[in-house]
C-alpha positions in Angstrom: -13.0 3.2 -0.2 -14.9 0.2 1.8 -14.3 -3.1 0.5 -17.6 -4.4 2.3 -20.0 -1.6 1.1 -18.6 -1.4 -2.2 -19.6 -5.5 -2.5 -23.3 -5.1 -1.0 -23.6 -2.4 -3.3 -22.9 -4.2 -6.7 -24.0 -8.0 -5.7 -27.6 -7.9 -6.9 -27.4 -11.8 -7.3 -25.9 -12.6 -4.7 -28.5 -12.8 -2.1 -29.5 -16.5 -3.5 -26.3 -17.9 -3.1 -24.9 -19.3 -0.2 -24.1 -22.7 1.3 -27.0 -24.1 3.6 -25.9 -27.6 4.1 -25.0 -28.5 7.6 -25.5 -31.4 9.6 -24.4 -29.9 13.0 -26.1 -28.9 16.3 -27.2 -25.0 15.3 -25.6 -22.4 17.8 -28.9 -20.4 19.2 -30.9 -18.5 16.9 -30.1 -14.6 17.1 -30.8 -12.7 20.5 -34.1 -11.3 21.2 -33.3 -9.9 24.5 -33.7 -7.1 25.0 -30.5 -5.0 27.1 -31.7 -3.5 30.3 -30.8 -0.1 30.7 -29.1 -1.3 34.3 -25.4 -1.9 34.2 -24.7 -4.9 31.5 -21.9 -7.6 31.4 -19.6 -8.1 28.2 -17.3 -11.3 28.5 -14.4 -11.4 26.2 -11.5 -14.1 25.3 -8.4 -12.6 25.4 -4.7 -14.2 24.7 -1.1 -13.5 25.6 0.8 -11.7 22.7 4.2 -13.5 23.4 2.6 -16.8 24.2 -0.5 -17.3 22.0 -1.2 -20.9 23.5 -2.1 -18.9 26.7 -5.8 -17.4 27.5 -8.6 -17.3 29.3 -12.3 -15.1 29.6 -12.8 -12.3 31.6 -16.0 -10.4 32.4 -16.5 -6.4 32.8 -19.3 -4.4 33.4 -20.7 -1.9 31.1 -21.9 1.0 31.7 -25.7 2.2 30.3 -25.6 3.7 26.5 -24.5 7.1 25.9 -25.9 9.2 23.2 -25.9 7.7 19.8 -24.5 4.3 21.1 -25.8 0.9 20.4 -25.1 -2.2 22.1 -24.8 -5.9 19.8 -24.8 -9.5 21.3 -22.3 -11.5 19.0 -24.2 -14.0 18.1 -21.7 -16.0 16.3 -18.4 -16.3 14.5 -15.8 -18.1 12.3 -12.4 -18.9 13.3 -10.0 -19.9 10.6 -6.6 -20.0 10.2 -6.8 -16.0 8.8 -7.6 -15.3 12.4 -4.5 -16.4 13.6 -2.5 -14.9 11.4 -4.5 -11.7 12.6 -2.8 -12.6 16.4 0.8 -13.5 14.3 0.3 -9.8 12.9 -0.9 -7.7 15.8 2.2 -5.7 16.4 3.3 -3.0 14.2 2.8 -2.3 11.4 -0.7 -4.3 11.1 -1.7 -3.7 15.3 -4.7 -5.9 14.6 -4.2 -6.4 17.9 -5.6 -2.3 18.4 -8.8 -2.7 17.2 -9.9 -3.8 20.6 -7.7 -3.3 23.2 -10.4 -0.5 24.4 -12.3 -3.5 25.5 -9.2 -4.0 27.8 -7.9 -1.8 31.0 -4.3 -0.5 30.8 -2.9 -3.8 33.3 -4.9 -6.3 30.9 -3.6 -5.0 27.8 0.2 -4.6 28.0 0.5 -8.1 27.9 -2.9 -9.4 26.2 -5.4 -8.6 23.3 -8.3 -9.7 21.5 -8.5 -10.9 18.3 -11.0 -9.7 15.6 -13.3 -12.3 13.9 -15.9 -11.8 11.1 -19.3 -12.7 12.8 -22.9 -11.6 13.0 -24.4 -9.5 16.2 -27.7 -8.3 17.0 -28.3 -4.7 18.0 -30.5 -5.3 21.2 -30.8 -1.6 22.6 -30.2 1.3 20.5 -29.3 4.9 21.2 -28.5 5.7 17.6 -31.6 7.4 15.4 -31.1 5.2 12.4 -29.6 1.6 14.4 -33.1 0.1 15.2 -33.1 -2.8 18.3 -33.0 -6.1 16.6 -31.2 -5.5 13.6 -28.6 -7.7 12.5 -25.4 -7.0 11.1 -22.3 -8.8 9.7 -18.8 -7.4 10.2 -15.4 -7.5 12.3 -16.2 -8.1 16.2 -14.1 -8.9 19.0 -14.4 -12.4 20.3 -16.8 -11.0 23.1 -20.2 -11.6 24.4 -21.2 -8.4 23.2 -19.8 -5.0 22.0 -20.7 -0.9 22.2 -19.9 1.0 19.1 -20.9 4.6 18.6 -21.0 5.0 14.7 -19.5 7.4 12.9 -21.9 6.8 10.1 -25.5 5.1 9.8 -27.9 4.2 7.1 -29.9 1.6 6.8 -28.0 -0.7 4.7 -24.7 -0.3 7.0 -23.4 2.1 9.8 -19.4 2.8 10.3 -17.4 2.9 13.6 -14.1 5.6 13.7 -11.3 3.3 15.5 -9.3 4.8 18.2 -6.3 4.2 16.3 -7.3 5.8 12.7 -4.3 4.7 11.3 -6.1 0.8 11.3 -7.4 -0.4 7.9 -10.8 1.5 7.6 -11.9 -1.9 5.2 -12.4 -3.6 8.3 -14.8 -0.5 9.7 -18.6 -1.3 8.4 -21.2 -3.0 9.5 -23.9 -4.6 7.1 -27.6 -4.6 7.7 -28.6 -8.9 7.2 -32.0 -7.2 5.5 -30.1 -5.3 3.3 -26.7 -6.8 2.6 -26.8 -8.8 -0.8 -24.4 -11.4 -0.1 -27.3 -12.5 2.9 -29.3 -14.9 1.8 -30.8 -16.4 5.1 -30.0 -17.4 8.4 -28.9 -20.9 6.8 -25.9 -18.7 4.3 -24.5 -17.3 7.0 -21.9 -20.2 8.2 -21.0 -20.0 4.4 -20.7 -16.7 4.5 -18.4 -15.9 7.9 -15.7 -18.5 6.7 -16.0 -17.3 3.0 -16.7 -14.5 2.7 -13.2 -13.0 4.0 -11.4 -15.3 3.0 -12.8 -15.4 -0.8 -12.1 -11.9 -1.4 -8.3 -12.0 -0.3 -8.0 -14.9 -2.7 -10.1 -12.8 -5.5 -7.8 -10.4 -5.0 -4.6 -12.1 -5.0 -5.6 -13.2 -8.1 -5.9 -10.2 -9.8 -3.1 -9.0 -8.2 -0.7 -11.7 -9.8 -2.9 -10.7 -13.1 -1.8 -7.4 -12.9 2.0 -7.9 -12.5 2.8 -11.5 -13.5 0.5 -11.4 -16.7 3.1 -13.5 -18.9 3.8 -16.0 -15.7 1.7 -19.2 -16.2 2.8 -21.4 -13.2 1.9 -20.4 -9.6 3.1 -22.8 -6.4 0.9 -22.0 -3.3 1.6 -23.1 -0.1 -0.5 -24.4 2.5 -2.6 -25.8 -0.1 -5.3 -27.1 2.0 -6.3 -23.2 4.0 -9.4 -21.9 2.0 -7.5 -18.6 1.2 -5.0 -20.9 -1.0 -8.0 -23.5 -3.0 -9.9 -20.0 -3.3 -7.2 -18.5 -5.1 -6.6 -22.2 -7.1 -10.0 -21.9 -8.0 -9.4 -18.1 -9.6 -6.1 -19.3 -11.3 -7.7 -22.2 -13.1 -10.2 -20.0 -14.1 -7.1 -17.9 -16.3 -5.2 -21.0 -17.4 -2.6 -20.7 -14.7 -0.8 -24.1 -13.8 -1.2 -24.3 -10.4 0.8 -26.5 -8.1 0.1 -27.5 -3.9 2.3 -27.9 -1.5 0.7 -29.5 1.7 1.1 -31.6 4.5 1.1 -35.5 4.3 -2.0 -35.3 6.7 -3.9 -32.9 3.8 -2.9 -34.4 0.5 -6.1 -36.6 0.3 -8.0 -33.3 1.2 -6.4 -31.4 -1.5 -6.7 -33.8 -4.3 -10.2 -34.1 -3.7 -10.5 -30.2 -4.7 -9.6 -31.1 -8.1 -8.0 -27.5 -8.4 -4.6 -28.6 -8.4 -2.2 -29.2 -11.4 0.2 -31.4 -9.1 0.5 -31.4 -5.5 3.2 -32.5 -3.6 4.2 -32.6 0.7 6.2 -30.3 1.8 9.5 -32.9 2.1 8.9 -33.7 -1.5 9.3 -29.9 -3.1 12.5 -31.0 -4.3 10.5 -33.5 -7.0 8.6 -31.0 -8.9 10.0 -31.0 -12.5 9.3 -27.5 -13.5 11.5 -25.2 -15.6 8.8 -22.5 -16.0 8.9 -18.9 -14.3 7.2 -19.2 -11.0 5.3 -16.6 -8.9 5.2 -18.0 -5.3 2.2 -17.8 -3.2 2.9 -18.2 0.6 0.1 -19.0 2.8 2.1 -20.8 5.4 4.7 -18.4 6.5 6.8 -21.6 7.2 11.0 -20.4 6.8 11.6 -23.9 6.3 9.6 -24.1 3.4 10.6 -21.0 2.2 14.2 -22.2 2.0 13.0 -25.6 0.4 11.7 -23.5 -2.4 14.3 -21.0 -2.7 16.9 -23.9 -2.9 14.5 -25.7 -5.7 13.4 -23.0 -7.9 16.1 -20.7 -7.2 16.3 -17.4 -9.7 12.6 -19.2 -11.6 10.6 -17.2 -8.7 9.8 -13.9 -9.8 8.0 -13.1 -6.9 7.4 -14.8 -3.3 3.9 -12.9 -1.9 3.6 -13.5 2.0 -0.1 -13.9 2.8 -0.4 -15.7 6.3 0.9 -17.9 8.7 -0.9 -21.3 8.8 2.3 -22.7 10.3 1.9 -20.4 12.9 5.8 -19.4 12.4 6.9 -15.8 11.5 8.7 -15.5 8.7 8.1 -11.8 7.2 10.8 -10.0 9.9 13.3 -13.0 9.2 14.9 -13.6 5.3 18.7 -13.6 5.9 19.3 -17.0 5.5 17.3 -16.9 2.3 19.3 -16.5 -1.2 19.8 -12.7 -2.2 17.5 -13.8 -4.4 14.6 -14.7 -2.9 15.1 -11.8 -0.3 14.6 -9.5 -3.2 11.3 -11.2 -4.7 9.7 -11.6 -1.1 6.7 -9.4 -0.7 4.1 -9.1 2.1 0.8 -8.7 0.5 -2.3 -6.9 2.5 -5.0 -7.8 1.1 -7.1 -4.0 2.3 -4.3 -1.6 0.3 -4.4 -4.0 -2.9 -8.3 -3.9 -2.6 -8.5 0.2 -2.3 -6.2 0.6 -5.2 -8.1 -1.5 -8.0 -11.7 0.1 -6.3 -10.4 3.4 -7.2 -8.9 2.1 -10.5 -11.9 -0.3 -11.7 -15.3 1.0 -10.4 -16.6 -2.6 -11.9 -14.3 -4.7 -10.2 -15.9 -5.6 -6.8 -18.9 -6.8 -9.2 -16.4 -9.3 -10.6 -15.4 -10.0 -6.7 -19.4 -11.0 -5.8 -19.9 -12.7 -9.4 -16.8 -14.9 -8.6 -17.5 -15.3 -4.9 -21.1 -17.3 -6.1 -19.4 -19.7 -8.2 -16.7 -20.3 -6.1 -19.8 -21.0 -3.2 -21.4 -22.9 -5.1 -18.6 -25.3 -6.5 -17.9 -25.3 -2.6 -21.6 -26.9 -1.9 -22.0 -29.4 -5.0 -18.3 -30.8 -4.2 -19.3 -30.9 -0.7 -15.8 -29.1 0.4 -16.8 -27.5 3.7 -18.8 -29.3 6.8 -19.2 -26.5 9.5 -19.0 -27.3 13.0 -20.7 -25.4 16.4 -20.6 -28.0 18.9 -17.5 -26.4 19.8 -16.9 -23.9 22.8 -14.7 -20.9 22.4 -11.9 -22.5 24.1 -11.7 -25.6 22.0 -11.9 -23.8 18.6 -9.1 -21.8 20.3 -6.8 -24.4 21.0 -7.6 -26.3 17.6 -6.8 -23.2 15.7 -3.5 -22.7 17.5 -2.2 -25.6 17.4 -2.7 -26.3 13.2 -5.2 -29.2 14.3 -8.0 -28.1 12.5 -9.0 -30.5 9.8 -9.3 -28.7 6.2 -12.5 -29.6 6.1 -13.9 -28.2 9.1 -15.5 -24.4 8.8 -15.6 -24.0 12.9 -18.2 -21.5 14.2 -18.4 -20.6 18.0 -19.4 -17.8 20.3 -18.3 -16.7 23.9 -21.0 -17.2 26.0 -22.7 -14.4 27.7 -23.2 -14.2 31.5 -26.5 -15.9 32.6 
């Protein structure tokens, strides 16, 4: 099952939704070049796996197309804090890191990798019978310049790339046609729709997922209130009648409160205060282990289940629970997001309808209570080092590219 195909396919409405306000300098409009069929340049930003803070761009030459290739300028992407937890997770057993380290020679990626973002490329030469040059498509690049894929699979709505490493979450696989895809709206949806669009979907389905085993539990305590994953989600479990309560950062609170999604909210020093005697499912966006043991000390035996989602903190905590109560070692799950979504696709042929239905009003809301400014003044570099060092404000949807070479 494809998470991305089944959504185009069941979306009709969807196509005029989107958020179009921004007030920033636009990134260039999609290539038009056309690829020489001389050698070509890709550039890619790569980062040290032990030491994320480290990286830097390098430049390769590719060869000309081989049968049924095609060749895509990335023309632009989002980077959020779901990117970094990709980098956090790129060992076993996620290897995000393995989606790309073909782009890499064997020196280069022993130590580094590239980390996957959801973007938009244009095909600019095409050896592929169906691909046609100047096509757009949205789906899971490499920060790069540019990428060669050789489908698997090609229609005109979408073509499929086969990983090297078939063990990687085939979600992450397709590759939507703009003219076709009915989440695209126009060019002016689709900074909306890279920072969203993920994002929404994990949050869609974390919802249902606490639906589906916590039916009875009305109280829900998400960390990292301020990420986009977490008010998504908020925004889902208002929706059922769910209390929902924010834990944040002093720097976010005035962020989060202007949501209006929250039933309380309170800093992360403060979890001690919240007067609650309710059973509590625990929704951890963070991956903080301090703030994990500030909520198993407060709420104690009340949590009936602690999901693991990401790592906003930019700490691991999934490999690490022995100083947590037996407890909370028991109720802590790691939830990914791709296995959840296959499950209820093969279990509920209606529920990625729900998904885009729920997706527009959650856009929407997102436009008229101005939530989200995007920004792509920024190089690659400087989203980067924003990202990785928590600095980005909550805000801020950041959209960037790595330049190609002249």
């Amino acid at each position: 099952a494809n998470l991305i195909v089944r959504a185009q396919t069941s979306a009709t409405n969807v196509r005029t939704s989107g958020i179009s306000r921004t007030k920033e300098r636009p990134l260039p409009r999609p290539s038009t070049r056309r690829a020489s069929s001389k050698t070509m340049s890709q550039r890619s930003f790569i980062v040290s796996k032990q030491v994320l803070s480290r990286y830097k761009t390098i430049t390769k030459k590719l060869s000309s197309l081989g049968a049924n290739e095609i060749l895509l300028d990335i023309d632009k992407f989002a980077f959020t804090a779901n990117n970094m937890t990709y980098a956090h997770a790129g060992g076993p057993p996620l290897n995000y890191w393995n989606f790309y380290d073909n782009l890499l020679d064997d020196n280069l990626r022993k130590e580094n990798g590239i980390i996957p973002v959801w973007g938009f490329a244009t095909c600019t030469k095409s050896r592929n019978p169906i691909i046609a040059e100047g096509s757009r498509h949205y789906g899971f690049y490499p920060m790069a310049s540019s990428v060669v894929y050789n489908p698997s699979k090609a229609s005109t709505p979408s073509f499929t790339v086969a990983r090297s490493d078939s063990e990687l979450a085939a979600v992450y696989n397709s590759y939507l046609n703009t003219e076709t895809d009915p989440f695209y709206a126009s060019l002016s949806c689709e900074n909306a729709m890279m920072v969203y669009r993920p994002l929404f979907l994990t949050s869609f389905f974390l919802d249902d997922y606490c639906s589906s085993k916590h039916q009875n539990v009305g109280h829900c305590v998400l960390t990292s209130a301020s990420s986009k994953t977490a008010f998504g989600l908020a925004f889902q479990l208002r929706q059922r009648g769910v209390t929902v309560i924010g834990l944040t950062s002093e720097r976010n609170l005035g962020f989060c409160e202007s949501l209006g999604l929250y039933s309380g909210l309170y800093t992360y020093d403060s979890i001690g205060d919240i007067q609650s005697n309710e059973t509590t499912v625990v929704v951890d966006m963070a991956g903080s282990h301090d703030v994990n043991l500030s909520i198993d000390k407060h709420f104690g035996t009340r949590v009936v289940e602690s999901i693991g989602v990401g790592m906003t903190h930019n700490t691991v905590l999934f490999g690490d629970r022995t100083t947590l109560s037996d407890h909370a070692q028991a109720t802590r799950k790691f939830f990914f997001a791709p296995a959840w979504i296959r499950r209820r696709i093969e279990e509920d042929a209606t529920i990625m309808e729900r998904a885009a239905s729920s997706y527009v009003e959650f856009t929407q809301r997102s436009e008229e209570k101005r939530w989200l400014e995007f920004n792509t003044n920024l190089s690659v570099e400087e989203v980067y080092a924003l990202s990785e060092s928590n600095s980005v404000n909550p805000n801020q949807g950041l959209i960037t590219r790595v330049q190609p070479t002249s």
